[in-house]
N, C-alpha and C positions, 0 to 999 in steps of 0.2 A: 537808447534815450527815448525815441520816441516809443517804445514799450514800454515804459517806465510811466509816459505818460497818458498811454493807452489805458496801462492796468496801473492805479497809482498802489495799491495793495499788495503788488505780486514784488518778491525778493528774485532780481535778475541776476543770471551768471554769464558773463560778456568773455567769451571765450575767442582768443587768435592766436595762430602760433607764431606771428612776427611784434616782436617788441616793440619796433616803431610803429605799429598800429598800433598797440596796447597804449603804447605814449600822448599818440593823438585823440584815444577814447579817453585816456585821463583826465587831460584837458576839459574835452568835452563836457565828462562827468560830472566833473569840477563848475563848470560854467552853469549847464542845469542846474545845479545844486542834487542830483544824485546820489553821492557816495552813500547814504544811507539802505538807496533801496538795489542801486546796482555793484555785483563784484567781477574784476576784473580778472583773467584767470592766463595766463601764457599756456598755451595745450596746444597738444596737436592732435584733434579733434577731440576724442573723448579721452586720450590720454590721463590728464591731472584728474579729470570727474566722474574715471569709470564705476564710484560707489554710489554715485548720486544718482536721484528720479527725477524725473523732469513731469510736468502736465504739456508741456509744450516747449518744441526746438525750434526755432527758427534759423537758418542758414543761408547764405551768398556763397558758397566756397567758388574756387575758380572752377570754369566749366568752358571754357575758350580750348576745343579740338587740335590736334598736332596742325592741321594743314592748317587752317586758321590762323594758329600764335606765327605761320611762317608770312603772311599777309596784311597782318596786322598794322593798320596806319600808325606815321609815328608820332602822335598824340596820345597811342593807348601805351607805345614802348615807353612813357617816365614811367610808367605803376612797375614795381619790381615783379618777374616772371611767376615767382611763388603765386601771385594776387590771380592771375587768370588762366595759366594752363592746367588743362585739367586730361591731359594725358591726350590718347589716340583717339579715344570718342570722345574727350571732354567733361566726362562724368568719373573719372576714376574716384576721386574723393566723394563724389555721391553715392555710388555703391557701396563706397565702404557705411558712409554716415548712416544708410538706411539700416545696412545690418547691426550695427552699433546703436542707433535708435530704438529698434525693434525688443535690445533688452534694457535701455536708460528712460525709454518714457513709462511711464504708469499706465496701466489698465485704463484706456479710455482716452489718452495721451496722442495728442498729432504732431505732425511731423511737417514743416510748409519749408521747402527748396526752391532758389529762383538756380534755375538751369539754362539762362538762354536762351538760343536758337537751338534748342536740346530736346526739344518733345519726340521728332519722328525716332530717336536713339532710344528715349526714353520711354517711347508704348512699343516699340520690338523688344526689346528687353526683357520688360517687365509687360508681356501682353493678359495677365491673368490677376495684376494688382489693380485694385480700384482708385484709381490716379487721379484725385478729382484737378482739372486746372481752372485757375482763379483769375478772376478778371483785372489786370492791370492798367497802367496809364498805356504802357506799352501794347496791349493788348494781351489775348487768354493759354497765350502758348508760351510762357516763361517762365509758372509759377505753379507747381502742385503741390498738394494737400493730403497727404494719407496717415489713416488710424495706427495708431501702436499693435491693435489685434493682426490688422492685414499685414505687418510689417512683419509679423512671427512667423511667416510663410518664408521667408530669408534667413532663420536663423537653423 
């Protein structure tokens, strides 16, 4: 929604693979008045829109590390486990997302991930991608930005 009303011109595809998200972005949609410019998609990640291009992904997927989800206050245990574990380093679904972005965005196409407390996993990993991080309320270590060209280095 708020890309909707970012870019009021761009046709959005609002993609999660839990229904009861899908449910409460409906609403949502509904409330904005959206339904014209955003569609709602049930996928598990690029599953339903592997034919589609994109100019631009944006993505939250869970990114919460095994030792972490075992830690975790219990204020964050209502969100269901799907919502934030993201495996052993916490990035499993971003590794895939990058390699799957690398052929769904277009020539010129970015890629912007919030990861967490995910950066030092994320430049050992990837120490040869140009990882740009972006300044947040939270601060510049949560959120990176990378091209669709650099992302063809993964494929």
């Amino acid at each position: 929604i708020m890309m909707a009303d970012v870019f009021p011109n761009a046709k959005i595809d609002a993609v999660d693979i839990s229904k009861d998200a899908l449910e409460v972005a409906k609403r949502n949609v509904h409330d904005y008045q959206c339904e014209d410019q955003i569609t709602l998609i049930e996928s598990d990640l690029y599953a339903q829109i592997a034919n589609k291009k994109y100019d631009l992904i944006i993505s939250n997927p869970p990114y919460v590390d095994a030792a972490s989800m075992d830690s975790l206050p219990g204020e964050y245990r209502h969100e269901p486990e799907m919502a934030l574990a993201g495996g052993k380093d916490g990035l499993d679904l971003v590794h895939t997302l990058m390699r799957q972005a690398a052929q769904t965005l277009n020539p010129g196409g970015w890629l912007i991930v919030e990861i967490g407390h995910n950066k030092d996993v994320m430049t050992a990993t990837y120490p040869n991608l140009p990882l740009v991080w972006l300044d947040t309320d939270g601060g510049s270590d949560f959120v990176f930005l990378i091209d669709q060209a650099s992302l063809q280095t993964l494929i």
